[in-house]
Backbone bond lengths (Angstrom), bond angles and torsions (degrees), N, CA, C in turn:
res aa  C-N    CA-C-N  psi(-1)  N-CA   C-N-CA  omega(-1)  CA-C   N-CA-C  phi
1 X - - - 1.455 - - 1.529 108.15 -
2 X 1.543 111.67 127.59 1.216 106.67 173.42 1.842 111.86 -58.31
3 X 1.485 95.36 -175.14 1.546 111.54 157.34 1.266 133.65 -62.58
4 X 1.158 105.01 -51.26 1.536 138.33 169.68 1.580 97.31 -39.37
5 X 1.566 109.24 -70.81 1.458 120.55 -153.70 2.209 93.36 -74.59
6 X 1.034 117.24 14.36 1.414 118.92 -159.49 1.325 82.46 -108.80
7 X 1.613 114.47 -58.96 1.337 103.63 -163.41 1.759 106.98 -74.82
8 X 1.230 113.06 -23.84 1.696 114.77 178.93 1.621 104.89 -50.00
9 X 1.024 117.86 -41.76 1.899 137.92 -176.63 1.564 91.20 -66.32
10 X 1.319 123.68 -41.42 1.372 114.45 177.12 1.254 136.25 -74.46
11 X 1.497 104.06 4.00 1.607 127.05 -167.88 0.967 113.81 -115.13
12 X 1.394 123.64 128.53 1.429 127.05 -178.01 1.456 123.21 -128.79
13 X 1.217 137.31 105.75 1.465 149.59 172.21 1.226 92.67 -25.76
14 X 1.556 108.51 140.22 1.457 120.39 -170.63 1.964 114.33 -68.21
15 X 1.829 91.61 -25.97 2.011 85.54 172.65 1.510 98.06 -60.75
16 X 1.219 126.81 -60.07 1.428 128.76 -163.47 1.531 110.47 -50.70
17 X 1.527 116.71 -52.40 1.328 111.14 159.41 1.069 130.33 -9.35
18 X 1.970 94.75 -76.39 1.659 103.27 167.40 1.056 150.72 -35.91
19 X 1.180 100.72 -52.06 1.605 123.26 165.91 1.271 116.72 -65.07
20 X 1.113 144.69 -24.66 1.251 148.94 156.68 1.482 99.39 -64.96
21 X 1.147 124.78 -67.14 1.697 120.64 -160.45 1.504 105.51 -73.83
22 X 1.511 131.71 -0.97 1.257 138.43 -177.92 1.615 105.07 49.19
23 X 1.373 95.74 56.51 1.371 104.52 149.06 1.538 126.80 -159.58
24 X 1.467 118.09 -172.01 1.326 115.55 -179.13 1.439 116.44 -64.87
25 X 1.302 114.34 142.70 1.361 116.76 -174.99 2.252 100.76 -63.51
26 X 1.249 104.34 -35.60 1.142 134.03 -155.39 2.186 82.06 -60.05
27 X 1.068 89.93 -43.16 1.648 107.78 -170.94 1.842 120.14 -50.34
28 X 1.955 80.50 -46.25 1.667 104.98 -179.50 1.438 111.96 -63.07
29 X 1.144 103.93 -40.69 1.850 120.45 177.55 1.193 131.48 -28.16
30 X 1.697 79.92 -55.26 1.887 115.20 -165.53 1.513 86.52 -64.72
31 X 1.643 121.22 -64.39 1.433 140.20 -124.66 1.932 75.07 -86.62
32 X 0.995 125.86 -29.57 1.421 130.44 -161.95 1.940 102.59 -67.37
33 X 1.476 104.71 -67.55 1.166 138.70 159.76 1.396 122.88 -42.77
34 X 1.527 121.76 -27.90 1.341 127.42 160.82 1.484 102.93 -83.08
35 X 1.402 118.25 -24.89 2.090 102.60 -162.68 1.423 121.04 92.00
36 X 1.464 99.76 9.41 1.478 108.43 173.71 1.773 116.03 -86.03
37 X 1.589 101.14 -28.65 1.274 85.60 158.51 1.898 102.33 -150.00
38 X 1.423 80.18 166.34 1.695 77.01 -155.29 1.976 91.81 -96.55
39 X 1.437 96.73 158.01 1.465 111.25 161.90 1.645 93.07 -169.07
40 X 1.547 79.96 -173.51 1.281 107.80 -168.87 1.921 118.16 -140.50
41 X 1.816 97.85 143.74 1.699 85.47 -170.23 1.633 89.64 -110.60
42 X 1.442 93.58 147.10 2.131 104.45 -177.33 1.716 95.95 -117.47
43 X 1.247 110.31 115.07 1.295 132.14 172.99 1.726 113.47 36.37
44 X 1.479 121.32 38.30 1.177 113.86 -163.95 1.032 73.91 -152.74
45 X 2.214 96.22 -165.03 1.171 124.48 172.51 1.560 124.29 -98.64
46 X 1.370 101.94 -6.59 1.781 116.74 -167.11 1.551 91.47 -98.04
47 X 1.311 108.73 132.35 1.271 138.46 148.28 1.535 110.47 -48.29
48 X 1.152 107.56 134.99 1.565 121.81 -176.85 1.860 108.73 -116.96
49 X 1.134 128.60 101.48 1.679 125.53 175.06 1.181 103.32 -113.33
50 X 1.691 93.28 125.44 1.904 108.10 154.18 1.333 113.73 -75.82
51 X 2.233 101.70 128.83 1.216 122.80 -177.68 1.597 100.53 -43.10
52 X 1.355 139.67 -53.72 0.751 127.72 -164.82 1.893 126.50 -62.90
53 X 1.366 99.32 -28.49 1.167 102.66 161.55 1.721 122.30 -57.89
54 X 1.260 106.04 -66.50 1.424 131.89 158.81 1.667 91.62 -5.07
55 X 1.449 110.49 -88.81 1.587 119.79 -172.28 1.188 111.51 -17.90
56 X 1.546 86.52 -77.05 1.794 100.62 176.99 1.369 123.78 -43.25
57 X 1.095 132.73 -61.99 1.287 120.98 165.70 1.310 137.12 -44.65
58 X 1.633 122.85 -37.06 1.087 139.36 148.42 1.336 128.60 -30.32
59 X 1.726 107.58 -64.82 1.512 105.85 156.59 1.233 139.65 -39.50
60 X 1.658 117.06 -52.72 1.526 119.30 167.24 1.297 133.22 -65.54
61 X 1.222 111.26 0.82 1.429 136.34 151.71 1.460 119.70 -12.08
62 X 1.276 137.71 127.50 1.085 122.02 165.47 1.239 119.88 -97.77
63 X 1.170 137.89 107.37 1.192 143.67 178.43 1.517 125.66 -16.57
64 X 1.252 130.45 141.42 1.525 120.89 -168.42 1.231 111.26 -72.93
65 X 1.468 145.52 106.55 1.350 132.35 162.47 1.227 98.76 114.34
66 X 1.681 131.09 30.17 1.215 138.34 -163.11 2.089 77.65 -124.88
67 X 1.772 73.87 141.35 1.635 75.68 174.57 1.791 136.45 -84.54
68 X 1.009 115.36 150.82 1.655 107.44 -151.32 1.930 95.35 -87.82
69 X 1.301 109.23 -21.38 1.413 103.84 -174.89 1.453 133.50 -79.56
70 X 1.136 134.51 166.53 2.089 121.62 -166.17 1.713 85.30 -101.89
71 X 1.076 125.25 -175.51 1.497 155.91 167.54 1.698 108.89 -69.41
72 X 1.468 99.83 -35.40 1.252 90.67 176.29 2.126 112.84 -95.88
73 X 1.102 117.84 -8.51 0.982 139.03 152.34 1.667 122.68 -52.21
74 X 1.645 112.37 -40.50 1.583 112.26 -179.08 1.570 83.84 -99.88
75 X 1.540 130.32 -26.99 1.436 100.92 164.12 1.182 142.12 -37.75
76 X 1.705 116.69 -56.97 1.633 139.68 167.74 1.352 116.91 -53.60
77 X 1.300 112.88 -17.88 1.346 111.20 -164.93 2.005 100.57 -111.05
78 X 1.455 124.32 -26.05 1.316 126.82 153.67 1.444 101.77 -45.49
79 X 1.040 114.46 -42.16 1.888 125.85 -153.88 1.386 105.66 -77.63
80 X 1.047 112.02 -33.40 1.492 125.13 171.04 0.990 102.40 -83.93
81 X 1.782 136.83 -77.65 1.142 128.92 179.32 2.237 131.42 -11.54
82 X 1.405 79.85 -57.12 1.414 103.34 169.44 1.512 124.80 -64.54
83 X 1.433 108.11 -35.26 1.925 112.01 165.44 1.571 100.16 -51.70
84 X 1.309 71.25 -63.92 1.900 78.89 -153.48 2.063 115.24 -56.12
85 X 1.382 113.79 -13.13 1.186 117.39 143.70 1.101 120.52 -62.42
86 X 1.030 132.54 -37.89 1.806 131.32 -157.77 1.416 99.48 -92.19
87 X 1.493 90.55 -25.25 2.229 75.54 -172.24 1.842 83.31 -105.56
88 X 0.914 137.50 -4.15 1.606 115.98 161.32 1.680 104.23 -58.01
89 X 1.061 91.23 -69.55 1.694 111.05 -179.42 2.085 106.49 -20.35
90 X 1.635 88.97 -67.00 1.447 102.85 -169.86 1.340 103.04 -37.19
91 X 1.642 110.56 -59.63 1.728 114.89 -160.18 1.560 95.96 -68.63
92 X 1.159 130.94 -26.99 1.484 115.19 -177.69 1.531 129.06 -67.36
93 X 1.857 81.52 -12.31 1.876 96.00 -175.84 1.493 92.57 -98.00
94 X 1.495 133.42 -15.51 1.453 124.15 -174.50 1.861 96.44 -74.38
95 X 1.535 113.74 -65.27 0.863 120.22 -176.90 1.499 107.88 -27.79
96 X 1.195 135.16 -76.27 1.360 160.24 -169.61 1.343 87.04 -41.91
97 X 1.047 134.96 -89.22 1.657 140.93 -156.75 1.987 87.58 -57.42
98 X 1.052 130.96 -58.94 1.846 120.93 -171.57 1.250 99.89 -40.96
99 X 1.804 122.63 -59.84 1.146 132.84 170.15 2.154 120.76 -11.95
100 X 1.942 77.24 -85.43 1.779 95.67 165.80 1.812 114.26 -33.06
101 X 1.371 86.36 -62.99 2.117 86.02 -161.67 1.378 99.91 -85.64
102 X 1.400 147.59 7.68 1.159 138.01 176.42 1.570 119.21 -82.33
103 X 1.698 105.94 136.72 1.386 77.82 -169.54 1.755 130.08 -101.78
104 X 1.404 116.72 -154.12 1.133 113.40 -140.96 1.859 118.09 -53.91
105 X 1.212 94.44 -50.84 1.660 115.37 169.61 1.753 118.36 -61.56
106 X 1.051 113.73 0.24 1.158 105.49 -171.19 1.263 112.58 -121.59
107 X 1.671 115.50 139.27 1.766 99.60 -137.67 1.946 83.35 -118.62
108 X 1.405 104.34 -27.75 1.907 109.03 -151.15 1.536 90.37 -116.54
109 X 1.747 100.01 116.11 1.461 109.20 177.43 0.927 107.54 -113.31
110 X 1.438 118.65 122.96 1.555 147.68 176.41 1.533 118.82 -57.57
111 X 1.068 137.12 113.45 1.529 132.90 -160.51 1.765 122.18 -129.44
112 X 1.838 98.71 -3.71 1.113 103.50 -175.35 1.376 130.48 79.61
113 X 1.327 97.96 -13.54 1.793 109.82 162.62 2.060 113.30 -98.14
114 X 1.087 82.83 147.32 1.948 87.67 -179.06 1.335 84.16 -85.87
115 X 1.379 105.32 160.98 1.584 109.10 157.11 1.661 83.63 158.37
């Protein structure tokens, strides 16, 4: 077997791809089209990928159901989490005190929030 015919064995039509990488061909496209993984088209319309590429890409994979955010990402978002408690909190203590000092006849306390 030539070289040639070695590396042809190393090439795989992008359905086959798929099916190997257990996913949508539709998937490879995107990832193709972004530069995430490289191939090449030979006088046609089908995309041509080396298995070895394939691998590689495969590996860096992020796992399904693996979370997309950094540490410093669930940081900002505790940080937020926590405002938006503190100022719930706050208006519940404004409300409460309008409540207290409001007087007798007056039933609907105004708080500056719609709702």
């Amino acid at each position: 077997m030539t070289d040639q015919g070695q590396d042809m064995s190393e090439l795989l039509v992008l359905k086959t791809a798929a099916q190997e990488a257990g996913v949508d061909p539709s998937h490879l496209r995107h990832e193709i089209l972004l530069g995430k993984l490289p191939a090449d088209k030979f006088g046609g319309r089908d995309w041509w990928i080396r298995r070895g590429d394939l691998l590689a890409w495969h590996a860096q994979r992020r796992p399904v159901g693996a979370p997309r955010s950094t540490p410093e990402d669930e940081a900002k978002e505790r940080e937020r989490s926590w405002r938006r408690e503190y100022q719930r909190q706050y208006r519940e203590r404004q409300k409460q005190a309008a409540k207290e000092t409001a007087p007798p006849g007056k039933s609907k306390v105004k708080t500056g929030k719609r709702g």
